[in-house]
C-alpha positions as CSV (number, residue, x, y, z in Angstrom):
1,X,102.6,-27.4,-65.2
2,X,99.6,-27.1,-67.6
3,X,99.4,-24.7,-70.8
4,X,96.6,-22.2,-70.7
5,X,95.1,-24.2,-73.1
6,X,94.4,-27.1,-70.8
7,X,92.1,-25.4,-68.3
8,X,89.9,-24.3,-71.1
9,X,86.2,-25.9,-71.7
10,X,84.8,-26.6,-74.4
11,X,82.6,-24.0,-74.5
12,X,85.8,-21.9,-74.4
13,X,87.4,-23.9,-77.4
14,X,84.3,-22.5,-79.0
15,X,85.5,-19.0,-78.8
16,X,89.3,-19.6,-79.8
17,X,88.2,-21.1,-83.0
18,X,86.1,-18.6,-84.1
19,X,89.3,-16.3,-83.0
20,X,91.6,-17.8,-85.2
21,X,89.0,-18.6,-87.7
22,X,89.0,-14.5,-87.9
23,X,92.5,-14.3,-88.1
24,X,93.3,-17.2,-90.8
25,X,90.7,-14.7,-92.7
26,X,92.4,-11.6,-91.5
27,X,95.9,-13.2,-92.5
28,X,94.5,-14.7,-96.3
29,X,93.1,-10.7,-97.4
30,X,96.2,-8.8,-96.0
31,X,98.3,-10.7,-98.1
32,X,96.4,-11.2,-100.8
33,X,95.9,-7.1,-101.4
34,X,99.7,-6.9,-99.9
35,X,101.6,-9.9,-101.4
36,X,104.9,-7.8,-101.1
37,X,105.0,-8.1,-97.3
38,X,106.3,-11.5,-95.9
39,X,105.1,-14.3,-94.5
40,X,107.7,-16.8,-94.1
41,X,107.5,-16.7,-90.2
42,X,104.2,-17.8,-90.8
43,X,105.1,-20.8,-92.5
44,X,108.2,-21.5,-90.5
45,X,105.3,-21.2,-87.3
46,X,103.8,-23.5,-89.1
47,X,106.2,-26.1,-89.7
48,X,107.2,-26.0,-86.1
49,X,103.8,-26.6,-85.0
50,X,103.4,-30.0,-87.8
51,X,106.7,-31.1,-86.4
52,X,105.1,-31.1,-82.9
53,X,102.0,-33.2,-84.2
54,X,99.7,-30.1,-83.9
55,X,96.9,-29.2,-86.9
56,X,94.9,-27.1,-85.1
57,X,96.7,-24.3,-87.3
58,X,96.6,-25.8,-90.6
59,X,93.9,-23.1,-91.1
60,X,95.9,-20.6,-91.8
61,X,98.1,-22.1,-94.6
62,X,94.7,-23.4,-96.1
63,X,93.2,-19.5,-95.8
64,X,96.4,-18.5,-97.5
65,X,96.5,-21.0,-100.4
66,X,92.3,-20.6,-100.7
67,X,92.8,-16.3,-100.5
68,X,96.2,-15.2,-101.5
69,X,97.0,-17.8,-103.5
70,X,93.4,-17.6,-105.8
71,X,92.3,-20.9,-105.0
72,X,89.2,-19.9,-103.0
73,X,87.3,-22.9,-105.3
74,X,89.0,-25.4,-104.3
75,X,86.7,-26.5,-101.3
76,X,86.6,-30.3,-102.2
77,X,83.2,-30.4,-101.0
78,X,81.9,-34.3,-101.5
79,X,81.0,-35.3,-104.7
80,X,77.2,-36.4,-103.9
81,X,76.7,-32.6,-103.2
82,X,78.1,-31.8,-106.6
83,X,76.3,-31.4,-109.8
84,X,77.2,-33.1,-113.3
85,X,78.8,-29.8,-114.4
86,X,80.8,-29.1,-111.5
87,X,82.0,-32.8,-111.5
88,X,82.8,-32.9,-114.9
89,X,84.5,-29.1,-114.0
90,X,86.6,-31.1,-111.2
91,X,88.6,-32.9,-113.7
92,X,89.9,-29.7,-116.1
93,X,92.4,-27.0,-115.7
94,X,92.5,-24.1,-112.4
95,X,90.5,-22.2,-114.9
96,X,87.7,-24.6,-115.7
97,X,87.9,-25.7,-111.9
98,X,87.1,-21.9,-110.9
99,X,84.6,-21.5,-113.0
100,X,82.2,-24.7,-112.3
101,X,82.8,-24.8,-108.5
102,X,81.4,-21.4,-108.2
103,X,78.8,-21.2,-110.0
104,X,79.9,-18.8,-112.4
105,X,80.9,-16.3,-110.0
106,X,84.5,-15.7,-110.3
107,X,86.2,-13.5,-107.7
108,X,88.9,-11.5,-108.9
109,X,92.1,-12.6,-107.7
110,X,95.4,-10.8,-107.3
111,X,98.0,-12.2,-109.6
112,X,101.0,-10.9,-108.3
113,X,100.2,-12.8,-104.8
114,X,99.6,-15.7,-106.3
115,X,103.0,-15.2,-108.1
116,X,104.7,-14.5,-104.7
117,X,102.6,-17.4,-102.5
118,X,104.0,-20.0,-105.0
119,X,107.5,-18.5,-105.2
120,X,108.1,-18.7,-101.4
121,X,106.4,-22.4,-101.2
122,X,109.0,-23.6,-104.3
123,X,111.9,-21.8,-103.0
124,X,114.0,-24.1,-101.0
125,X,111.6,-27.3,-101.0
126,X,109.4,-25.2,-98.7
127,X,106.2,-26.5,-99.9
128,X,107.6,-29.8,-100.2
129,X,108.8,-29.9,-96.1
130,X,105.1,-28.4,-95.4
131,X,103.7,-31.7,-97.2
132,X,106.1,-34.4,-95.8
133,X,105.3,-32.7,-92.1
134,X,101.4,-32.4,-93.3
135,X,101.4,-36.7,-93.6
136,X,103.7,-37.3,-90.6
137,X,101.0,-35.6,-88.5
138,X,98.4,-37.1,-90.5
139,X,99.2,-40.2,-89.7
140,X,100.0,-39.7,-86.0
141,X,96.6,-38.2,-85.5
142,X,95.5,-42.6,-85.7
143,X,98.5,-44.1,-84.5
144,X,100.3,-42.1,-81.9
145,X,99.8,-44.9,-79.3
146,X,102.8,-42.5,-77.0
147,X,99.0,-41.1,-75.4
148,X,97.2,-43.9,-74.0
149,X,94.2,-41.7,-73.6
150,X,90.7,-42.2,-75.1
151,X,90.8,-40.8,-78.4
152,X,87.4,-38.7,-79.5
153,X,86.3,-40.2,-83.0
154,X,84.9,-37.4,-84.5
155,X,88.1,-35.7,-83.1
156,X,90.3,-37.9,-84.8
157,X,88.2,-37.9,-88.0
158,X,87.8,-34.0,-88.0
159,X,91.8,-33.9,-87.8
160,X,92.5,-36.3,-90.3
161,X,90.1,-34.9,-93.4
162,X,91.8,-31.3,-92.2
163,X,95.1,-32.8,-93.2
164,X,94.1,-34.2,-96.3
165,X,92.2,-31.0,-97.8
166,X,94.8,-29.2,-96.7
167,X,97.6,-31.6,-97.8
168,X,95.4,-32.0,-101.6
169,X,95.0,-28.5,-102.4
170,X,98.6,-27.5,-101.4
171,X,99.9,-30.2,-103.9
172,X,97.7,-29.0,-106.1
173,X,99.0,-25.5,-106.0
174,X,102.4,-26.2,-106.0
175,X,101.9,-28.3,-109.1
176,X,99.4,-25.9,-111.2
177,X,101.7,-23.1,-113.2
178,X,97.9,-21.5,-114.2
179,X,97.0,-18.7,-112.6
């Protein structure tokens, strides 16, 4: 009656994030050194799993964008952790953003797959769907009240600022045309 996933402890839940932590990494270098090869299914896995109310694997789309796509700056760490430059940095171009959030060090990034990753998220409104299904989970993550159950705080928090990095720098990608 219960997934797999249920019987799981927490010391187990340890273990399957760092397992798809590996493959969101796995998943962002393959197609970033092989942006030919597709990854639709991934996104249409995706989609299904928003549509659900799950997050857990909005990872892998944020790995993608961060990797494949070049925007491996874009960490939206908090501003108090920030310096004046990298603030300032914050509020230019994807170039000027690169270059103050990391300290200078640039990594090189493969053009042709960032071509490709925003190609496949503008073609049919598929970026668009992947935000409209991004808030709809967002905001069932506070008010599903279907549950009942105790909801964990720092769960619930956790969840939320997931969505809304991931959310911001997918809007952000599919409005920059700078590579």
């Amino acid at each position: 009656q219960y997934g797999t996933r249920a019987y799981l402890k927490i010391e187990d839940g340890v273990h399957v994030s760092q397992w798809l932590q590996s493959l969101e990494t796995f998943a962002g270098e393959f197609y970033k050194a092989r942006p030919s090869v597709e990854f639709r299914g991934i996104l249409s896995y995706l989609m299904e799993r928003l549509k659900a109310g799950n997050v857990m694997e909005l990872g892998m789309l944020r790995t993608l964008l961060k990797v494949a796509g070049g925007y491996s700056f874009a960490d939206y760490s908090p501003a108090a952790s920030l310096n004046e430059t990298q603030l300032d940095g914050r509020c230019g171009s994807v170039t000027l953003k690169r270059e103050t959030m990391s300290f200078g060090i640039v990594e090189e990034t493969n053009h042709s797959a960032i071509d490709h990753v925003r190609s496949v998220l503008q073609a049919d409104g598929l970026g668009v769907s992947l935000l409209i299904l991004i808030v709809q989970a967002r905001d069932r993550i506070i008010f599903d009240s279907g549950k009942r159950a105790f909801k964990d705080v720092k769960l619930v928090g956790n969840l939320y600022d997931t969505c809304q990095v991931v959310m911001a720098i997918l809007l952000e990608f599919l409005t920059s045309d700078d590579n």
